[in-house]
C-alpha positions as CSV (number, residue, x, y, z in Angstrom):
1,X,-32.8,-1.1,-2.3
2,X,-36.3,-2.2,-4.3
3,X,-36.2,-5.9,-5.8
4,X,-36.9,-4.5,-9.1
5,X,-33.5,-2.2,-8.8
6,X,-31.6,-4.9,-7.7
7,X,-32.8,-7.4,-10.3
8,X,-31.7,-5.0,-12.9
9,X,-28.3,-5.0,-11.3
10,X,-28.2,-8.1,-11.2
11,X,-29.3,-9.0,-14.7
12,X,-26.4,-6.0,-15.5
13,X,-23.6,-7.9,-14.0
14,X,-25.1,-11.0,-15.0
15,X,-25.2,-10.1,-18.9
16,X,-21.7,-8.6,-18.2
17,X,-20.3,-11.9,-17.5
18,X,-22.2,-13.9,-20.4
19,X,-20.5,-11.3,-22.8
20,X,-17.1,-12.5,-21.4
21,X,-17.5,-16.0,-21.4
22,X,-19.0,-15.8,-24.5
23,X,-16.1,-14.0,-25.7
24,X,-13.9,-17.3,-25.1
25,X,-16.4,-19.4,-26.6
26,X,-16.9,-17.9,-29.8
27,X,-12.5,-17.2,-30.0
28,X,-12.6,-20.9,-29.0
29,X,-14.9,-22.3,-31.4
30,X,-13.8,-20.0,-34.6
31,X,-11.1,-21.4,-34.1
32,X,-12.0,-25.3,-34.4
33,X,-11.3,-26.0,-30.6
34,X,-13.1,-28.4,-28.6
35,X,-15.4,-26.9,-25.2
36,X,-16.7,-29.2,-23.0
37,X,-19.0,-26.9,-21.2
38,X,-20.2,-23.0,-21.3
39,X,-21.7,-21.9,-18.0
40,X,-23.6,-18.9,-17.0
41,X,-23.1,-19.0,-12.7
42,X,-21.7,-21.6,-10.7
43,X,-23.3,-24.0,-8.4
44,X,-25.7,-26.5,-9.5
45,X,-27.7,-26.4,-12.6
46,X,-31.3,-24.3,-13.0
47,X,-30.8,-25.1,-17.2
48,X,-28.9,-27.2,-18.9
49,X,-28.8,-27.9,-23.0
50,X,-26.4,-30.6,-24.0
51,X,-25.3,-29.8,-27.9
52,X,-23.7,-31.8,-30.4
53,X,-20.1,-31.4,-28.6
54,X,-20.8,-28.7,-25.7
55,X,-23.2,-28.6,-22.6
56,X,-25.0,-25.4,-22.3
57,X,-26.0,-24.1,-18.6
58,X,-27.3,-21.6,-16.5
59,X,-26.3,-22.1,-13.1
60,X,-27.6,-20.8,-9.3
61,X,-25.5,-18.7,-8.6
62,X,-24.9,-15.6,-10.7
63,X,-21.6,-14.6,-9.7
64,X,-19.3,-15.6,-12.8
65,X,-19.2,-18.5,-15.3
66,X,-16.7,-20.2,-17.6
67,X,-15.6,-21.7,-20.0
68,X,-14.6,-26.1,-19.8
69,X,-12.0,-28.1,-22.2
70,X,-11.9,-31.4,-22.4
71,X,-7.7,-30.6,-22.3
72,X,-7.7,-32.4,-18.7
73,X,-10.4,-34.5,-18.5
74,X,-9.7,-38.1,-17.7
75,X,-13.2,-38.9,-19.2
76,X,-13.3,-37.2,-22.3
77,X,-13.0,-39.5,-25.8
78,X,-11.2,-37.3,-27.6
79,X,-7.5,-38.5,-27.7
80,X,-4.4,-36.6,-26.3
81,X,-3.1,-35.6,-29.0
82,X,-6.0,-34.4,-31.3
83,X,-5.2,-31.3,-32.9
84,X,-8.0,-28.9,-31.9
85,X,-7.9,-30.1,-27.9
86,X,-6.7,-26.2,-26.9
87,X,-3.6,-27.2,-25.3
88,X,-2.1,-28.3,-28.8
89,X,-2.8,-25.3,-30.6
90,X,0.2,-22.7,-31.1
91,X,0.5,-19.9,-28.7
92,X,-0.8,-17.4,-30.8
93,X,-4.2,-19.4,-31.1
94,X,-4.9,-19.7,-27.3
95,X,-3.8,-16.4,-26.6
96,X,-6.6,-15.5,-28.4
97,X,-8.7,-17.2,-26.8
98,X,-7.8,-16.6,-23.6
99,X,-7.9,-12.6,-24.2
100,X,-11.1,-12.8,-26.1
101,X,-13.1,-12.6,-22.8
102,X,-11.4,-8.7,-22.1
103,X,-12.2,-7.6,-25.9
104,X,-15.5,-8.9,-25.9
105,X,-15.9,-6.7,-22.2
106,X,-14.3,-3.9,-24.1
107,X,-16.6,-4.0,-27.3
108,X,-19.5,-4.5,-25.7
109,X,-18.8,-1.1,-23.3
110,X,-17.7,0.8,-26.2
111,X,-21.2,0.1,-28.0
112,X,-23.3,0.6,-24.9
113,X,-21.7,4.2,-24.9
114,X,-22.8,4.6,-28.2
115,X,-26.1,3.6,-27.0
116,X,-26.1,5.4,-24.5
117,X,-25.3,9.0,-26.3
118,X,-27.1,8.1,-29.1
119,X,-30.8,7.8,-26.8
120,X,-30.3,9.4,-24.0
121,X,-27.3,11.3,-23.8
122,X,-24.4,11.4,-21.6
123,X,-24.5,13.4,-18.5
124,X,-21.2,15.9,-18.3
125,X,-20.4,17.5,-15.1
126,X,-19.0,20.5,-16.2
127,X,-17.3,23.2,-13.9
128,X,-19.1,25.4,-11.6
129,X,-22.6,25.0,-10.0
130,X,-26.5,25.7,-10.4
131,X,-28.3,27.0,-7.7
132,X,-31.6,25.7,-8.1
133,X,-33.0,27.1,-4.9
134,X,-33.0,30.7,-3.1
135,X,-35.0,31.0,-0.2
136,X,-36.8,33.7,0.4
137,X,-35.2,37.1,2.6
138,X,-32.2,35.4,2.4
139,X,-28.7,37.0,1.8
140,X,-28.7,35.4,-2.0
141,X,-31.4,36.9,-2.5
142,X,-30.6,40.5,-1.1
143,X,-28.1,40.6,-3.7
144,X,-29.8,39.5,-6.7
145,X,-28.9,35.5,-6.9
146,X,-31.6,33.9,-9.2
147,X,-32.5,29.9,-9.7
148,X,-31.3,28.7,-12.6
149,X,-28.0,30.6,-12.0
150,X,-24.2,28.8,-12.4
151,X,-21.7,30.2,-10.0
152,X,-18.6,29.8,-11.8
153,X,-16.1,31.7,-9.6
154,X,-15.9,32.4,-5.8
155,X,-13.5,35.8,-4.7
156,X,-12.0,35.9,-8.4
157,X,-11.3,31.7,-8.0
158,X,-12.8,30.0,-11.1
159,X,-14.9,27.2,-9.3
160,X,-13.5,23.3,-10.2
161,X,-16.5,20.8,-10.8
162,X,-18.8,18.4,-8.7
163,X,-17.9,17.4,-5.9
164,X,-14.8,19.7,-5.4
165,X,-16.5,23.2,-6.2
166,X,-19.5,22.5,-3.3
167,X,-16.6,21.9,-0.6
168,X,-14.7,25.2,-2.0
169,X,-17.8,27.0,-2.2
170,X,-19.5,25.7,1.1
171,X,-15.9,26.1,2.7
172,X,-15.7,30.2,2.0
173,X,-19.2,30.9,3.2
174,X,-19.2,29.5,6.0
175,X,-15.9,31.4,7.1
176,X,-17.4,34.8,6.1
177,X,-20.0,35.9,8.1
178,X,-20.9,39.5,7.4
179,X,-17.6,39.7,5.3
180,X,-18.9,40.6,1.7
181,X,-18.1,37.7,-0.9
182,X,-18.1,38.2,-5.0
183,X,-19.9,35.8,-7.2
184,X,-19.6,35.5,-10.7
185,X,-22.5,33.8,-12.2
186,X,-24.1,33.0,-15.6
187,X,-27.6,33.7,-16.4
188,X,-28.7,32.2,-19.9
189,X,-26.3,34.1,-22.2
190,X,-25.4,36.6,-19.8
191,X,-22.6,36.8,-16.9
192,X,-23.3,38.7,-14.0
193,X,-21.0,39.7,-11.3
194,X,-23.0,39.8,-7.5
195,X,-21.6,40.3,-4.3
196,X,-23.1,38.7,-1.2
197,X,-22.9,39.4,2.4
198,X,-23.4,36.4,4.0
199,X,-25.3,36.0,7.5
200,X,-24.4,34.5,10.5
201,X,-26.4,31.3,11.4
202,X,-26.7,30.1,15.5
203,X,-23.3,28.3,15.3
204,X,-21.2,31.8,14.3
205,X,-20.8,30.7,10.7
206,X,-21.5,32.2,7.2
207,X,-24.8,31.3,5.5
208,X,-26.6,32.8,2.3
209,X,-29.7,30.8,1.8
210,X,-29.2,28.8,-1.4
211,X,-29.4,25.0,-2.7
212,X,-26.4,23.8,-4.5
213,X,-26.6,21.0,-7.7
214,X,-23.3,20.2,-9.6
215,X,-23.3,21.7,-13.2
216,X,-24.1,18.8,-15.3
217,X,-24.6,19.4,-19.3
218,X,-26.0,16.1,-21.0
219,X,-24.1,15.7,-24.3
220,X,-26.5,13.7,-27.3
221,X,-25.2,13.0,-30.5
222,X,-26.9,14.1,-33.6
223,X,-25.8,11.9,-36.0
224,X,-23.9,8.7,-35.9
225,X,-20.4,10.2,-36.3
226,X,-21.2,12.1,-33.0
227,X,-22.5,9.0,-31.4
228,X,-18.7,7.0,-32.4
229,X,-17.1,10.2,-31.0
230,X,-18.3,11.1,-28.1
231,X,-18.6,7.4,-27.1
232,X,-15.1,7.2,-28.1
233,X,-13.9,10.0,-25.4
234,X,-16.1,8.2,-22.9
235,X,-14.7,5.4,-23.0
236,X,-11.2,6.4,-23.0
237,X,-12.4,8.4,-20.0
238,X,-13.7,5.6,-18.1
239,X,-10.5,3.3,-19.2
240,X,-7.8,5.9,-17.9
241,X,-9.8,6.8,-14.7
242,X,-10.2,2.9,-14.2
243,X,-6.3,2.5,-14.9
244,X,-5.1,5.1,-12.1
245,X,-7.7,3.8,-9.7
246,X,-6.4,0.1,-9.6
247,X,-2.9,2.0,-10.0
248,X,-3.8,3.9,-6.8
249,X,-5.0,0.6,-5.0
250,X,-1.9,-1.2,-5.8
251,X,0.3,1.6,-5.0
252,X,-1.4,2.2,-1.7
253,X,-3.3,-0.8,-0.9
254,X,-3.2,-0.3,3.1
255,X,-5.5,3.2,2.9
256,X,-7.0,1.9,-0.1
257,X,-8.0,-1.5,0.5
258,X,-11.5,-0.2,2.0
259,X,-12.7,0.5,-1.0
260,X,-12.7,-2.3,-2.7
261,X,-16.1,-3.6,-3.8
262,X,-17.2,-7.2,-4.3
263,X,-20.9,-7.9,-6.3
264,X,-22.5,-7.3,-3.3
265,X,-21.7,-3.9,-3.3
266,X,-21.8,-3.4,-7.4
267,X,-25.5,-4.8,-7.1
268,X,-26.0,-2.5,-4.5
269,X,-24.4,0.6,-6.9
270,X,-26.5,-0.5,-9.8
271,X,-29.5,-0.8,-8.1
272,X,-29.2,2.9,-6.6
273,X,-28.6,3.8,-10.2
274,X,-31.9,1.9,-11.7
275,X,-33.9,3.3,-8.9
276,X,-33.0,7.0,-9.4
277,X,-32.6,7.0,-13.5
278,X,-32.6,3.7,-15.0
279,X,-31.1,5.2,-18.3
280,X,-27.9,5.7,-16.5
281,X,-27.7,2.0,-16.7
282,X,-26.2,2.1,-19.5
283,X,-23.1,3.9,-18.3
284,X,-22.9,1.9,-15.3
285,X,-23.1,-1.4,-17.5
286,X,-20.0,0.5,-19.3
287,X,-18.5,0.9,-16.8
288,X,-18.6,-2.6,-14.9
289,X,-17.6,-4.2,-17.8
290,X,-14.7,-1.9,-18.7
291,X,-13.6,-2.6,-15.0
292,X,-14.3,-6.7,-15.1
293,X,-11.8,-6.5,-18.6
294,X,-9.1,-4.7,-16.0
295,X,-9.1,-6.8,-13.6
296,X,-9.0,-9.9,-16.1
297,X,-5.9,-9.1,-17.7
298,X,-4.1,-8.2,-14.4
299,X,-1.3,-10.9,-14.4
300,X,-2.3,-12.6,-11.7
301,X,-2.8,-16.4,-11.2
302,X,-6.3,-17.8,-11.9
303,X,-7.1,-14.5,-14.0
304,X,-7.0,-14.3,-17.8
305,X,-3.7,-12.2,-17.3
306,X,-2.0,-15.0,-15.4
307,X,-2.7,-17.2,-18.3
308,X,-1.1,-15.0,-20.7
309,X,1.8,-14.6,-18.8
310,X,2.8,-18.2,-19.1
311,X,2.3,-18.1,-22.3
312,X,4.7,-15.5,-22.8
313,X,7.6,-17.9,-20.9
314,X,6.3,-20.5,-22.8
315,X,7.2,-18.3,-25.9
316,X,10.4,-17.5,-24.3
317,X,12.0,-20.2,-23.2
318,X,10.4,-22.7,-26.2
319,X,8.4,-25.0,-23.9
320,X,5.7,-24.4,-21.4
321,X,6.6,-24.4,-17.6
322,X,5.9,-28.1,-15.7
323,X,2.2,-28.7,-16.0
324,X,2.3,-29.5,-12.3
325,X,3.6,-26.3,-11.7
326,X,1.1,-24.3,-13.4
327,X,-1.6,-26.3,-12.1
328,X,-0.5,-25.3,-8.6
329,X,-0.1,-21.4,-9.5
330,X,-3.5,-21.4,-10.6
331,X,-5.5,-23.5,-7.8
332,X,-3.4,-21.2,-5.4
333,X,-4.7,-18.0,-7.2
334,X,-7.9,-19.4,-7.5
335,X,-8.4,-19.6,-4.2
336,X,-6.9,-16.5,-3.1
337,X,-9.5,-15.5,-5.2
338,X,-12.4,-17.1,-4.2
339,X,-11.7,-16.3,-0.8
340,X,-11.3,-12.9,-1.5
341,X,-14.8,-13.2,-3.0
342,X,-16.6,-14.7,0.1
343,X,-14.8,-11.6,2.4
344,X,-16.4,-8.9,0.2
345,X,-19.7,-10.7,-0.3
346,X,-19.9,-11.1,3.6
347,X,-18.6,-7.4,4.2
348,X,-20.9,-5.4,2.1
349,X,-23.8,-7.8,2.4
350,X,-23.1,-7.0,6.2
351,X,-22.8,-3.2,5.5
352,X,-26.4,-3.4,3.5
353,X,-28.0,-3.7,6.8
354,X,-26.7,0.8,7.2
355,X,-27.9,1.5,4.3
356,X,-30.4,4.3,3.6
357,X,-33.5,3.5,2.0
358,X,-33.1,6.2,-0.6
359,X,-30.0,7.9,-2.6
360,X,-27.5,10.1,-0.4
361,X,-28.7,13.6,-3.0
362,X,-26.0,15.6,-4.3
363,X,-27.8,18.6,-2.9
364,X,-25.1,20.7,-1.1
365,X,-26.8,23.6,1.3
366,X,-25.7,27.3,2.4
């Protein structure tokens, strides 16, 4: 992992968290409320800016930020019961600022989609695969197979996409040696029908001498009614894929659990991705923040979620639980939190010590 790919990472998640903070600022102070303090990081100060009202800083460790109010500060000079301290406003008003942070994560995905499809383009993996490699005398090439070509069915079986189709198609050549196989496969405009006999390799298994890549088709738009549409399926792609997966977790957390990843391991994602095509960034910012907005509204203490769902009993019941009482919830939650924090910072920073020097390539072989 290069410095430069990680710094980009970082400056990724970094941004992603600004965006969100700033999110509750601006809801905050649209609204008339008083903030205290807006913080990029925790830790102690590398920059600080104290304005008319709030202090502005940029903290040493680039892990999160937030938001302060001077609600709870036995210091602060503004008196109990001013009418723009946030704890007096009506629900509806801190609700919104409490769930600004997830729509301001939400926006700013949606128009880095757009940015991305309108510049670069996004890249599709569509069914099938390309075989960009034939060696020479092999099997493939006996019968005709071409780089450049798509296989799009195996024996009559319409091949699924990446990553599924190179396990089916690696799967049924290696259990056919010297059993003839049939191969559909498109060549420009045309479709071709080939059948293979594959060899058998030192170990007793099927081989036919090709390089596999997944079928990937990068989708641009032409005009800025594509750009809104295609960034539009994108990113309710990314949202119901993101859905099921924390669905998945919580369903199954014992088998699942594994594969949750702290910022270690995003920085450590990101900066694969900036090292290998630093335009893919863009989807990868996408999709971070898409993901940090999920997790925020989960209704769990100490998240933005949590928040809302006293509200909610607040709204029910006509007053707002004991103060002391949600003061506890939180600190618990935050701590469960923060603790969770420190065991997946520790883990993958542990775990960075196996990792390869260079991306694992999608390059399947028979």
């Amino acid at each position: 992992m290069s410095v430069l790919a990680a710094l980009a990472a970082i400056g990724v998640l970094a941004l992603l968290i600004a965006v969100h903070e700033l999110g509750h600022f601006a809801a905050a102070r649209l609204q008339g409320i008083h903030v205290t303090r807006f913080a990029l990081g925790f830790g102690p100060p590398l920059l600080k800016y104290q304005g008319a009202e709030t202090e502005y800083s940029i903290r040493a460790i680039p892990l999160g930020g937030y938001v302060a109010f001077p609600d709870d500060d036995p210091d602060s000079e503004i008196p109990a019961d001013d009418p723009d301290l946030l704890k007096n406003r009506p629900i509806l008003d801190r609700a919104i600022v409490i769930s600004a942070g997830v729509i301001a994560n939400l926006v700013f995905a949606y128009f880095l989609l757009i940015g991305q499809v309108s510049t670069i383009g996004f890249q599709n993996i569509q069914p099938g695969l390309v075989i960009p490699q034939v060696d020479s005398a092999s099997a493939a090439q006996t019968a005709g197979v071409e780089p450049g070509d798509i296989v799009l069915s195996l024996q009559g079986k319409a091949l699924p996409g990446f990553p599924d189709a190179t396990t089916q198609f690696i799967d049924i050549v290696r259990r056919s040696p010297s059993v003839p196989i049939t191969l559909e496969v498109q060549r420009g405009e045309e479709t071709k029908t080939l059948t293979i006999t594959p060899s058998q390799d030192a170990e007793g298994h099927g081989k036919i001498g090709v390089a596999l890549l997944p079928n990937v088709e990068t989708k641009r738009a032409a005009n800025p009614i594509e750009a809104l549409t295609y960034s539009a399926e994108a990113f309710e792609r990314i949202v119901k894929l993101t859905g099921q997966g924390f669905w998945q977790l919580a369903s199954n957390f014992a088998d699942n659990a594994s594969q949750v990843a702290g910022p270690v391991k995003i920085v450590e994602y990101g900066a694969n991705i900036a090292r290998s095509d630093a335009s893919n960034l863009f989807q990868f910012g996408a999709l971070i923040s898409i993901n940090l907005a999920v997790i925020n509204i989960l209704p769990l203490p100490a998240l933005d979620g949590g928040q809302l769902v006293f509200l909610l009993i607040e709204g029910l019941l006509g007053k707002p639980l004991p103060e002391k009482f949600q003061m506890g919830v939180m600190q618990t939650g935050l701590v469960l939190l923060l603790s969770l924090g420190v065991f997946l910072i520790v883990r993958d920073t542990l775990n960075l010590t196996f990792v390869q020097e260079f991306l694992p390539s999608f390059t399947g072989y028979e």
